[in-house]
Structures are given as structure tokens and as C-alpha cells.
C-alpha positions, 0 to 999 in steps of 0.5 A: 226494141229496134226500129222498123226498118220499113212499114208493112205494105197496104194491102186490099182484102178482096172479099171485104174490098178493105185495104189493110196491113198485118202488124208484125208485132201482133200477126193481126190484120189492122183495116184502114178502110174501103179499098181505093178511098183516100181516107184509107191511104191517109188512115195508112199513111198515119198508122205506118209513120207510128209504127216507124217510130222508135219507141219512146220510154217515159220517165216515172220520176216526179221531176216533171210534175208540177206542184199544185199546191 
């Protein structure tokens, strides 16, 4: 899967006075928080940088594990 290129917007829910974003990759509205609140742009803010990240694949060998014995 590609990466982003850009972050849906923050966008406020009128009725319910909630900032919020529609994830493309599900259509769901994701809410952040009261409209207008600091806390709501940092809950953004932090959703949207992950959102931008590429995905990352981890690898399922059992190199990385240590042996505890």
C-alpha cells in the first residue's frame, strides 16, 4: 500500500461541536474531541502523523528473538 500523500483535514461536527476526520481507508468518522480545544488538535495532530506513515512489515522469523534459556 502507497503512502498518503496528505492527511484528511480536521473538520468540526456542528451538531455534536467535535472536531473530527474521515479515515479514507475505512469511510468512518474518527472524533478527536470538543471543537476548538487544544487537546483536540493535539489528538489530530498525533492520529494524522500515523496515518502519513508508510506501513511497516515485520518480520516473522525468529532471528530477532532472544533465547531465554
Amino acid at each position: 500500500m502507497k503512502p498518503h500523500k496528505s492527511a484528511p483535514k480536521l473538520c468540526r461536527h456542528k451538531a455534536k461541536n467535535l472536531g473530527y476526520s474521515t479515515d479514507p481507508r475505512t469511510k468512518k468518522q474518527i472524533y478527536f474531541g470538543t471543537w476548538g480545544h487544544a487537546q483536540t488538535i493535539e489528538n489530530y495532530q498525533r492520529w494524522a502523523s500515523e496515518f502519513l506513515k508508510p506501513e511497516e512489515f515485520f518480520s516473522t522469523s525468529t532471528e530477532n528473538y532472544r533465547d531465554w534459556e
